[in-house]
C-alpha positions as CSV (number, residue, x, y, z in Angstrom):
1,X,23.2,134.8,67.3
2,X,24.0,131.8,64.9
3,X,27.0,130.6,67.2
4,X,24.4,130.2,69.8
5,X,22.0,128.5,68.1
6,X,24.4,126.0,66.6
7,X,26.3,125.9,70.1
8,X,22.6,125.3,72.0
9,X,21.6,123.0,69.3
10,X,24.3,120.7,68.8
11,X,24.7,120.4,72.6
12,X,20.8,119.1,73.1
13,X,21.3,116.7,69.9
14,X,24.7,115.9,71.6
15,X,23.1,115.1,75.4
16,X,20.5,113.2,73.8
17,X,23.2,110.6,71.7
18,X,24.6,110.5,75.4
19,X,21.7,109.0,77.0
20,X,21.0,106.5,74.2
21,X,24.6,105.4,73.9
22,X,25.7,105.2,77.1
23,X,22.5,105.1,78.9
24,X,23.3,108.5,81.1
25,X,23.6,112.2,80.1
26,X,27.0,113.4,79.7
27,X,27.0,116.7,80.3
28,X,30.6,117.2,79.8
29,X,30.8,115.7,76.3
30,X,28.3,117.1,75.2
31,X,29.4,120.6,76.3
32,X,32.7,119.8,74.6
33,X,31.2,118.4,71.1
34,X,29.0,121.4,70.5
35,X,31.7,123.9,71.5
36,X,33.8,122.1,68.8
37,X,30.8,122.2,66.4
38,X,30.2,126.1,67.2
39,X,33.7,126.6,66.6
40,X,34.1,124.8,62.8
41,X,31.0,126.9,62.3
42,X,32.6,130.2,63.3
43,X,35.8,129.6,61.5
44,X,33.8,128.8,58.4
45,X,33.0,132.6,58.4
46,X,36.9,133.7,58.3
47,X,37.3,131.9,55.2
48,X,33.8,133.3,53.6
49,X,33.5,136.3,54.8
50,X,37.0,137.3,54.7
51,X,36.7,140.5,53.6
52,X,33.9,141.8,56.5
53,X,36.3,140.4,58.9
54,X,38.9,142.3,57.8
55,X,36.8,145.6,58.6
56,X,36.8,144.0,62.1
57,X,40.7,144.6,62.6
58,X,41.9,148.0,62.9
59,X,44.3,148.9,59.7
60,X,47.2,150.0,61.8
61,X,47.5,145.8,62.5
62,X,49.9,144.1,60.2
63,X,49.2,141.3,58.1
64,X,45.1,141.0,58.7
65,X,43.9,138.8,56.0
66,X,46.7,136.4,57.2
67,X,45.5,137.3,60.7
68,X,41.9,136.5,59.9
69,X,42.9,132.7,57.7
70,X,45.6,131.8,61.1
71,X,42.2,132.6,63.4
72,X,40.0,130.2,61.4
73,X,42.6,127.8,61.1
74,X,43.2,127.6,65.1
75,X,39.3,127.8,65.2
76,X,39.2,124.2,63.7
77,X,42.5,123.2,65.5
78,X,41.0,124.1,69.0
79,X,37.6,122.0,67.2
80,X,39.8,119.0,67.5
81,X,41.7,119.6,70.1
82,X,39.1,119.8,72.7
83,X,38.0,116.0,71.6
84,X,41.5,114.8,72.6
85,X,41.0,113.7,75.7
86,X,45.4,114.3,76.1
87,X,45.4,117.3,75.3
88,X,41.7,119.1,75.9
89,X,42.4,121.2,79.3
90,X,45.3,123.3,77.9
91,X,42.8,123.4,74.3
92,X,40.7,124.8,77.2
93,X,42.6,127.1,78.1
94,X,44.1,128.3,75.1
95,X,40.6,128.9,74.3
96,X,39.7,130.9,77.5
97,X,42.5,133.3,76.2
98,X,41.7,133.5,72.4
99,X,37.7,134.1,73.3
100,X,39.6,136.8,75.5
101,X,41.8,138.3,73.0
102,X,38.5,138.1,70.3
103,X,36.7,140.9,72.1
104,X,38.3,143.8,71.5
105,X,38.0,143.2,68.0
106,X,34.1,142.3,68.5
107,X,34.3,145.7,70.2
108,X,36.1,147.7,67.5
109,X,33.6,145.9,65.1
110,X,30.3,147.2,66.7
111,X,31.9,150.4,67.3
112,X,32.0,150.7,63.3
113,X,28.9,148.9,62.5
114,X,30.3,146.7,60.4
115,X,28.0,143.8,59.1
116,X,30.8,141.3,58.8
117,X,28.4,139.1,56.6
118,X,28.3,142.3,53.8
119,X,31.0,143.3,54.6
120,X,30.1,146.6,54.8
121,X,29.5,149.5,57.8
122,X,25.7,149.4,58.1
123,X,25.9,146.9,60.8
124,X,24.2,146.6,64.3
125,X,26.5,149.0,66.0
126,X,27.1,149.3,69.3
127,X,23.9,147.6,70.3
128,X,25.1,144.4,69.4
129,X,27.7,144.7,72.1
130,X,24.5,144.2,74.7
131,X,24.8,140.6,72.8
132,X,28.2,139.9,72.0
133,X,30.1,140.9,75.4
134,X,27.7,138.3,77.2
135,X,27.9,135.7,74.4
136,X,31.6,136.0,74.7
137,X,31.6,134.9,78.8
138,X,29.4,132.3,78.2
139,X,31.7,130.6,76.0
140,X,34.7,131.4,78.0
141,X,32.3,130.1,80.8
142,X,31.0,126.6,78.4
143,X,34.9,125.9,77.8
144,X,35.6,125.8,81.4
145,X,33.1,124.2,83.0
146,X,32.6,121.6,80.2
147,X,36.7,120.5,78.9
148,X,38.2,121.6,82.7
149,X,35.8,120.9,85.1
150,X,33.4,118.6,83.7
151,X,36.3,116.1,83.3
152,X,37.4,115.8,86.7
């Protein structure tokens, strides 16, 4: 719910600094600014909550902590990378595929009920799937239609 908020939130502040700047509403930047926002936000959580998210991986994955830092780390890369006007559409892209490849472990997560916050299994469960799938395609969906399409 957070990632929403801060997505939803930074994008009205963001529309808003697009009229009085330039005078219009830019949808587009301002699609792209709070995904980049949402997503310094989210990778925030791999370095503080590293040990939840570690419950989120299965254990027969190698290497998870590592897994869990490299994920942060190309949270904040794809941050920057999506205000690069050069190289923003394959960002885009690469994001589409990492929200894609996030899921299963979203899914594994709720399936668990682990409270990646506590770190510990007392978590939503599998009713927090009803959220989380649909959150997921709506960024997949934000990250098209904003860095792809609304550039064009």
């Amino acid at each position: 719910m957070k990632p929403l908020i801060v997505l939803l939130a930074t994008f009205a502040i963001s529309l808003l600094a697009t009229k009085l700047i330039a005078n219009r509403y830019d949808f587009a930047l301002a699609g792209v600014i709070a995904m980049s926002v949402m997503l310094v936000f989210t990778s925030i959580g791999h370095f503080v909550f590293t040990k939840g998210m570690l419950m989120m991986i299965p254990g027969f994955i190698p290497f998870r902590k590592e897994l869990v830092y490299i994920t942060g780390i190309i949270e904040i890369a794809a941050a920057v990378g999506l205000l690069i006007p050069r190289i923003r559409i394959m960002t885009a892209w690469f994001l589409i595929v990492f929200f894609i490849l996030l899921l299963p472990a979203n899914i594994y997560a709720a399936t668990r009920q682990v409270d990646y916050q506590k770190g510990t299994l007392d978590g939503p469960g599998t009713t927090y799937l009803w959220f989380r799938v649909p959150l997921q395609i709506l960024f997949i969906l934000w990250v098209y239609f904003a860095a792809i399409e609304g550039f064009k």
